[in-house]
N, C-alpha and C positions, 0 to 999 in steps of 0.2 A: 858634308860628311859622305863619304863612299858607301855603298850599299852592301860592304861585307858589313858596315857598321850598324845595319839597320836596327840588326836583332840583337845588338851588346847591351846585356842589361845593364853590368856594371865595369868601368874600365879600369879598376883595379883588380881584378881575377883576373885582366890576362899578366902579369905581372904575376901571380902565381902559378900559372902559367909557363909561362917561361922557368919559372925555378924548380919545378916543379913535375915539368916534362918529364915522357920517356925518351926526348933526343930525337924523336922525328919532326922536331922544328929546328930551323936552323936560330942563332942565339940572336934574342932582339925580335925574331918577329911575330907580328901580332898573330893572334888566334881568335877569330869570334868564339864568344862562347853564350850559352844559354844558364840563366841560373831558377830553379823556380825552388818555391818556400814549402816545406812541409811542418803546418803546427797543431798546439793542443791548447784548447781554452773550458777550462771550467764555467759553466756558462751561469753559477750559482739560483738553483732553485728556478729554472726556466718552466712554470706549470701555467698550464690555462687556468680558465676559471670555471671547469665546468668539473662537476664530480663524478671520480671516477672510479676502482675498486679500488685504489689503493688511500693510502692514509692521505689525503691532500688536505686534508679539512685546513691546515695553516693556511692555505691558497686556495679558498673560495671567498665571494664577494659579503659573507659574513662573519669570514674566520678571522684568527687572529691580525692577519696582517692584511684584512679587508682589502682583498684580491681583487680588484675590479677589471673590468675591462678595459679601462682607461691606464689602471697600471699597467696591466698585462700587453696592450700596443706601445705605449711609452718603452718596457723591457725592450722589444723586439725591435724598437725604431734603435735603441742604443747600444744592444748585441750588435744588430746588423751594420751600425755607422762602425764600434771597435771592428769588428772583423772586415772591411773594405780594407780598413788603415794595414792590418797584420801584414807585414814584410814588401809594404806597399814604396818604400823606397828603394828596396834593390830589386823588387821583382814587379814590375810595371802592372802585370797583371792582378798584383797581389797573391794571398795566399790560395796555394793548388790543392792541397789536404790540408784537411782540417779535422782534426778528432776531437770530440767535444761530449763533455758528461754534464751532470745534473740537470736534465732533460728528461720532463713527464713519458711522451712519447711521441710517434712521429709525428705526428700532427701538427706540433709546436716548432719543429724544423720544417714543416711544410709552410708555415705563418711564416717562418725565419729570411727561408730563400727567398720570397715573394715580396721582402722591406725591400722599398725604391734601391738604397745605397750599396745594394748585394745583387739587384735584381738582373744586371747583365753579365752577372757572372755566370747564368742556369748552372747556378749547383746543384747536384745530384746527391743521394741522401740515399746512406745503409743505415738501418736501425731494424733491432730486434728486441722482443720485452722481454725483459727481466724480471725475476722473480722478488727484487728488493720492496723494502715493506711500504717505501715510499713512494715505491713507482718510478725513481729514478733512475735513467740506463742511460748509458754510452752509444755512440752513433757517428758515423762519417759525412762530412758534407766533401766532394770534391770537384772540379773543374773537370767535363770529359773531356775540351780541347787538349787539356795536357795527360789525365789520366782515366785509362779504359778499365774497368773494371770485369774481370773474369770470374771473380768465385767470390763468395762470401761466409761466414759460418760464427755461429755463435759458440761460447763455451761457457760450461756450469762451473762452478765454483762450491764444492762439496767441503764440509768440515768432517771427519771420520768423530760419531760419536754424539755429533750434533746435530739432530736432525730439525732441532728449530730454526739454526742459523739460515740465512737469505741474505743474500748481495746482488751485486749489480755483474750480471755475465761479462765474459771478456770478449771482444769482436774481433774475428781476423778478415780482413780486407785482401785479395790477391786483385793483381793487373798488372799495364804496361805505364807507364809513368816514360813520358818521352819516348817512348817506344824499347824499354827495359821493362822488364818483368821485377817486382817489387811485392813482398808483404808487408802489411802494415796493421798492426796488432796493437788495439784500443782497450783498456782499462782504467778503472775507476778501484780502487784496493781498498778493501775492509776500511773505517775513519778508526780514530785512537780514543773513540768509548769507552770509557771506564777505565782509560789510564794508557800513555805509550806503552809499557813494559807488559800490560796484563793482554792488551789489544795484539800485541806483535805476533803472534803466529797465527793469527786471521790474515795479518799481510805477506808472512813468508811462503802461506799456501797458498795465498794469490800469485806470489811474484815466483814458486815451482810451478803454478798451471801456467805462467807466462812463459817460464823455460821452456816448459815441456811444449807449449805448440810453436816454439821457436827450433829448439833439437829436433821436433821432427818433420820441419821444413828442410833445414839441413840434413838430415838422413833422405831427403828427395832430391835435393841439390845441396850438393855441399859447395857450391860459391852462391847460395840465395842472398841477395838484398833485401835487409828483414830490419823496419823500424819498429820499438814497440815505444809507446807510446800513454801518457796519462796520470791521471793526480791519483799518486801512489802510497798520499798521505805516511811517507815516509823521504828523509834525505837521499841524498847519493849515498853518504856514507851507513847508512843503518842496514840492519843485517839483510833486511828481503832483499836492498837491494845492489849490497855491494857484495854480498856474501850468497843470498842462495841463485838472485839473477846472474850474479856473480857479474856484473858488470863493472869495468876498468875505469880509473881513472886517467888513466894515461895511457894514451895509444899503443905506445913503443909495448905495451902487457897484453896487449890485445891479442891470445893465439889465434890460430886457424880458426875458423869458425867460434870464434869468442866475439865478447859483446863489450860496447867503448859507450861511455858514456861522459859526453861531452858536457852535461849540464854541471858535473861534479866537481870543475875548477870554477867555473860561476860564481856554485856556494861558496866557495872556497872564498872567495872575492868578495865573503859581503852579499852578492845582489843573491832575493829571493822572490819569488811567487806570491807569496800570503807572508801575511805578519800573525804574529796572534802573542802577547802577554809582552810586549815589544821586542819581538825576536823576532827575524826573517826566516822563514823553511824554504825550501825546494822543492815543493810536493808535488809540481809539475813539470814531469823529466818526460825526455825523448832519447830513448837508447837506438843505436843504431848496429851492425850486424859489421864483421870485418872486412867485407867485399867492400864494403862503401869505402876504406881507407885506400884502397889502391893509387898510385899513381898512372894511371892509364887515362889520359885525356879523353880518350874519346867515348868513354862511358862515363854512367853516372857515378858523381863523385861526390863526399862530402867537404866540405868548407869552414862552414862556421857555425855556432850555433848563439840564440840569445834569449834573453827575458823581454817579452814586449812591454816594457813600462812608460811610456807615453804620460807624458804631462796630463793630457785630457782624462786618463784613466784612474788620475792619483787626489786622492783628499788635501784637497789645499789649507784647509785650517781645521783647528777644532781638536780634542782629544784624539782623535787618529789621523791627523797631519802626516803627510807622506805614504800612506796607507792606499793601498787600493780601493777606491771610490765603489764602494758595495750599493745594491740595492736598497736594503734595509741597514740599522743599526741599533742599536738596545729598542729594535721594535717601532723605529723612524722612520718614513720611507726618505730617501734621501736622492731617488728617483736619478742611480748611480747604473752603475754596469756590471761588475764584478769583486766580489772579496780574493778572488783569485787572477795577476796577468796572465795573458797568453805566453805560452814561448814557443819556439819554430828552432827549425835548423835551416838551412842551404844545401842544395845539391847544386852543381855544376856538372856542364856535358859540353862539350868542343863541337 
C-alpha cells in the first residue's frame, strides 16, 4: 500500500469524493481523506456508591438497587468496553467526542477514562454540576490528539413561573477539531413525566435555550460549525424539535445558518435509540449547523450518521428481546450497559 494510503480510514469516502468534489481533482483520482466520529451515549444512571447531596439513595449499597461496588466497577468495565467499540470501524481510533448524560458527576468519568479498554485513548473530560434533583448532568469526554479545547460554559435552564423546576444544564464545548474550530453543545431535555403532551413545554424551552446558544454563535460567526447534541426525550419529528430547534429533515431546507438533522430519516426507517411500550424513539439525536453540508473537500465535512446498535448491546431473549441490554430491569440487575444506544455522525476532511 502506498503511503498517501496510510491515513485512509475508509476507501469508500473517496468515492464520494470524487462525486462530490469542488473540481479541483482531476476525475477518478484518489484523495486521502481523514474521517473521525463524533457521538452521544446516554450512559443510563452512571452513580457511585457513595452518598452524595442529591437524591441517590436508589444507588447506594443499601438502596433499592443495592449499589455495590462490585456493580458499580462491572458498569464502568461495560460503558468503557461499549464506547472503544463506538465508530470503531470506520474510525480506527474510535470515537473523538463523545457527549454523554445520566452521570452523577465528574468523578465517575474520571473512574470512566481510567477502564483498561478506553485507557489509551487519555480522554479528556468537561463536566459541570447541575442543579437536577438527581444529581444527573451531562459532560464531554474527548480525544485531544484530534480535538483541542478552547472555552467551555454551562447553561441554566429556567421555567418562567416555576421556581421549583430543576434540570440538568446544557454544555457548550468550543475548540479545533482537526484543526477547524467547532461547537458542540450537550443536552439532556426535561423526561416525559406526567405525560408526553403535559411534559412538552419543559422540552421546547430546552430545545429554545439550545437555539439561543446556537444563534448566538452564528451572530459571532455566521459560517460556525455547531453540532448540538443529546437525549432530548423527544423524536426528530415532535415540536422542540422540528419546530422550535426548527431543525430539517432534509438537507436541500437547510437555509443559511439553519439546522439539518440527520437522525430524522433514521426514525423514519424504523431504527431507534430506546424502546419503551414496544415502540422504538429517537430520543438520541445529533443535529448539525449548515457549514457542515458544504461541498468543499478540504474542510470538515459531514457524511453520515447512525444508531450504534451492536449485537453485544442488544437483549437477546426474554420479554425485551431486541431491546437494548440495560443495567437493571423490573428491579434485576442484568449486569447490561445501557436502556439507551449510542449514536455518532462522520465528519470527513481531505
Amino acid at each position: 500500500m502506498k503511503p498517501i494510503f496510510k491515513n485512509l480510514y475508509l476507501v469508500s469516502v473517496l468515492l464520494l469524493f470524487v462525486a462530490c468534489g469542488t473540481g479541483k481533482k482531476a476525475a477518478g483520482e484518489l484523495v486521502s481523506v481523514k474521517a473521525v466520529s463524533v457521538g452521544f451515549y446516554n450512559l443510563e444512571n452512571l452513580f457511585d456508591t457513595i452518598k452524595g447531596d442529591n437524591l441517590d439513595d436508589e444507588y447506594l449499597p443499601n438502596g433499592p438497587m443495592r449499589w455495590t461496588s462490585m456493580k458499580y466497577k462491572s458498569k464502568l468495565k461495560n460503558m468503557a468496553y461499549a464506547i472503544s467499540q463506538i465508530g470503531l470501524e470506520t474510525t480506527p481510533k474510535g470515537v473523538s467526542i463523545l457527549g454523554v448524560c445520566e452521570i452523577e458527576n465528574k468523578s465517575v468519568l474520571e473512574d470512566l477514562v481510567k477502564e483498561p479498554a478506553i485507557a489509551n485513548r487519555t480522554y479528556n473530560i468537561v463536566h459541570y454540576d447541575s442543579p437536577d434533583r438527581r444529581g444527573v448532568d451531562v459532560g464531554l469526554l474527548y480525544d485531544p490528539r484530534d480535538f483541542i479545547v478552547t472555552s467551555s460554559k454551562s447553561y441554566r435552564l429556567n421555567m418562567p413561573g416555576d421556581t421549583l423546576f430543576l434540570t440538568r444544564d446544557q454544555l457548550l464545548v468550543s475548540g479545533y477539531l482537526l484543526n477547524e474550530k467547532i461547537h458542540v453543545i450537550v443536552g439532556h431535555w426535561p423526561s416525559r413525566w406526567g405525560g408526553e403532551t403535559a411534559s412538552s413545554p419543559r422540552r421546547e424551552a430546552a430545545a429554545a435555550l439550545s437555539k439561543h446558544i446556537a444563534d448566538s454563535i452564528y451572530r459571532q460567526e455566521p459560517k460556525a460549525k455547531i453540532i448540538i447534541m443529546g437525549d432530548f426525550n423527544d423524536d426528530p419529528a415532535n415540536v422542540s424539535v422540528a419546530k422550535v430547534l426548527d431543525a430539517k429533515r432534509n438537507r436541500e431546507d437547510v437555509p443559511k445558518q439553519g439546522l439539518y438533522n440527520p437522525m430524522w430519516r433514521i426514525h423514519d426507517s424504523g431504527v431507534g435509540s430506546l424502546a419503551y411500550n414496544n415502540q422504538w424513539n429517537l430520543f438520541d439525536q445529533i443535529i448539525i449547523s449548515e457549514p457542515f453540508l458544504h461541498n468543499d473537500n478540504s474542510h470538515l465535512r459531514f457524511w453520515k450518521a447512525e444508531v450504534f446498535n451492536k449485537s453485544f448491546l442488544i437483549q437477546q431473549e426474554g420479554a425485551y428481546k431486541g431491546t437494548p441490554l440495560r443495567t437493571h430491569a423490573g428491579g434485576v440487575w442484568l449486569n447490561g450497559y445501557s436502556d439507551h444506544f449510542p449514536t455518532l455522525i462522520y465528519l470527513v476532511k481531505e
